[in-house]
N, C-alpha and C positions, 0 to 999 in steps of 0.2 A: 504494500500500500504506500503509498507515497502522499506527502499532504505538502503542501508550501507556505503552510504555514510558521515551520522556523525563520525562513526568507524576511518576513514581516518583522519577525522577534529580535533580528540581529539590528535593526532601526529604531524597537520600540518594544519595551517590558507588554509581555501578553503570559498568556495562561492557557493551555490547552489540554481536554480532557475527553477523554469517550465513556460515553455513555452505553453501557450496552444494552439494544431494541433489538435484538431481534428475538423474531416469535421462538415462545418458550420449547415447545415440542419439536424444532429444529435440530438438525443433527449439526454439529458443529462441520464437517469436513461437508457440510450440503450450501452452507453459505453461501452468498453472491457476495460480491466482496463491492466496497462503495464504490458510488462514480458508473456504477454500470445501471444496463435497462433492466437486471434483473434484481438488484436491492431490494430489500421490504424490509419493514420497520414495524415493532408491534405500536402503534401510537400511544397506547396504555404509559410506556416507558417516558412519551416526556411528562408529563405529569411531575414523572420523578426526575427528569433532568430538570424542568423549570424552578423545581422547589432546589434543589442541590445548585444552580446559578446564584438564585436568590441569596442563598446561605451565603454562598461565596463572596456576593458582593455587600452585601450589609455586613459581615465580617469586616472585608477589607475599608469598608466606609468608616465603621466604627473602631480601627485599629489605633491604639496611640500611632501617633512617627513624631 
């Protein structure tokens, strides 16, 4: 998998993280791997990713520095 998102990071502090969606009864080795026509996602999961952002950023909000 390849993402370009370090490319970005070497210009400007980021944070990046995967969340894992895919559907549960999935065999791991049956995957489609991202960026392709075959990807699927269970949507249930962001649910949980939008709450795990959130944390992440009222954390870093409320951080001393």
């Amino acid at each position: 998998m390849a993402e370009d998102f370090s490319f970005y990071q070497r210009a400007v502090p980021g944070f990046f993280f995967f969340l894992g969606a895919y559907p549960a009864d999935m065999k791991l080795e049956k995957q489609p791997t991202h960026h392709t026509a075959d990807f699927m996602i269970d949507e249930k999961a962001m649910v949980t990713g939008v709450k795990a952002f959130l944390n992440l950023t009222f954390d870093y909000m409320n951080a001393k520095k």
